[in-house]
N, C-alpha and C positions, 0 to 999 in steps of 0.2 A: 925711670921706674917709679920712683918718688912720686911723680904726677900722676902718673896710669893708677897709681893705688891710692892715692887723693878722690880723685876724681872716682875710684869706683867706691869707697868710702861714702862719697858724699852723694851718690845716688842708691846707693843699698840705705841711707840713711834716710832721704826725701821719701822712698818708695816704704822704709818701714812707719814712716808717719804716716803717711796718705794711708796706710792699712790700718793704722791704730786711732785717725780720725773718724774714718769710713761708721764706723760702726755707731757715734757719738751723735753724728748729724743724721744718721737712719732710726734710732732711738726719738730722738726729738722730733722729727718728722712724722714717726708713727704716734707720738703721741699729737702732734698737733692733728692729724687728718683722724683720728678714733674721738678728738672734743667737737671733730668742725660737722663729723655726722651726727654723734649729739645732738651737736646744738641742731642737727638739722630734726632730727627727729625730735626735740624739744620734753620730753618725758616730764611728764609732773609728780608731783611728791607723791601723791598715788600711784603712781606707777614705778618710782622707785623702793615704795613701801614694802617688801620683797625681798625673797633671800637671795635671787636673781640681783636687784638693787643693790644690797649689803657686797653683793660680790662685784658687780661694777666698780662701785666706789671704793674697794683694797685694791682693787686693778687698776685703775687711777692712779689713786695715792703711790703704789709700788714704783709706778711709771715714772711719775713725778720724783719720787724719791734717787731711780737712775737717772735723771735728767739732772739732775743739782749735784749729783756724783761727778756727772760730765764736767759738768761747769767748775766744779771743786779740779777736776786732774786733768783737765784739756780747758784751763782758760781760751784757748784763742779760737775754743768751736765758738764761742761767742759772736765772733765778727764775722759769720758764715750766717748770710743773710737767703732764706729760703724764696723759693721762687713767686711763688702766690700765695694768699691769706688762708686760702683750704690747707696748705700743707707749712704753716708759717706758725711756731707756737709762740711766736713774739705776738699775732694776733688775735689767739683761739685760750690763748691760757687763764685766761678773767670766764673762760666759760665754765672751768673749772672751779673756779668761787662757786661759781652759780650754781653746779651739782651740787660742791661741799654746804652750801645753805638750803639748797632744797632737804636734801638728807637729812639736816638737822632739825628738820619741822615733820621729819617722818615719825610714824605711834611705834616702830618696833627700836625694841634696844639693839639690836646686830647694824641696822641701818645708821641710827645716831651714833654707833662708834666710831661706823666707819668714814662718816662722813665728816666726822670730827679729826679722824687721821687724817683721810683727806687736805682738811684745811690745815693742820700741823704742816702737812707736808709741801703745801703751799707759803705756805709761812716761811719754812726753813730755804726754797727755795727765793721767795724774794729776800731772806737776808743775804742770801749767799750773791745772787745779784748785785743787791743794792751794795752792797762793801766792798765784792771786788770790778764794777761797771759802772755802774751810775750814780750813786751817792746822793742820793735824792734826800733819806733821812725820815722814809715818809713811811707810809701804814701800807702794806701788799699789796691793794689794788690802787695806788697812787706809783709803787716799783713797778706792778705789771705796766701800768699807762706809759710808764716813761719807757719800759722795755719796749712795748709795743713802736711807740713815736719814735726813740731813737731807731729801730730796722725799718721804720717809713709803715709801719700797719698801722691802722684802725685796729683796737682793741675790740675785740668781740664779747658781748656783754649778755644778758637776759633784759 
């Protein structure tokens, strides 16, 4: 009996991880496949000039900001290496610099805030990398390159 309740222990226990990861690695995934259309549609500061703009870029940053939560209370979503660079934020996340500096060369003050959060949030994120993965000691888009290199991606840039 000892065993039989071991044993269902230890699978009520694997099965409530895989539910409590699940969500962690669809998170990051949607935010790397929402930067990799971005990038495809490539938007320039004039077109992010806009309260349309201003709201992309808090939808971003917010994103970003659950994504660095993840990495803060589920370290080991970390070594969960995504299938291809469209849906890989180890590879699409430096696209995100690129909004947050486009933003910040926008004429309206709702877009420079947010693009400024943006980049905080980006920030906050590569420290949170860098301290508990890779140790690099370096400035955010030298964390993002090593995040990228270490899951095998090409960094996706402007």
């Amino acid at each position: 009996p000892l065993e039989a309740l071991m044993g269902f222990v230890l699978l009520t226990a694997t099965v409530s991880w895989v539910l409590e990861i699940y969500p962690t690695l669809t998170r990051r995934r949607v935010l790397a496949i929402r930067l990799a259309l971005l990038d495809r549609s490539d938007p320039s500061v004039r077109q992010l000039d806009c309260a349309a703009g201003a709201s992309l870029l808090e939808s971003l940053a917010t994103e970003v900001a659950h994504v660095r939560i993840d990495f803060t209370q589920y370290a080991e979503a970390y070594y969960f290496h995504d299938g291809d660079d469209h849906s890989s934020l180890a590879a699409t996340i430096g696209y995100a610099a690129h909004l947050a500096h486009l933003g910040q060369a926008a004429r309206r003050a709702d877009v420079r805030l947010m693009a400024t959060l943006l980049a905080g949030a980006l920030e906050d994120l590569a420290t949170i990398l860098d301290q508990r993965f890779l140790h690099t000691d370096g400035t955010p888009a030298e964390v993002f390159a090593a995040y990228a290199a270490d899951h095998g991606r090409a960094l996706t840039e402007a």
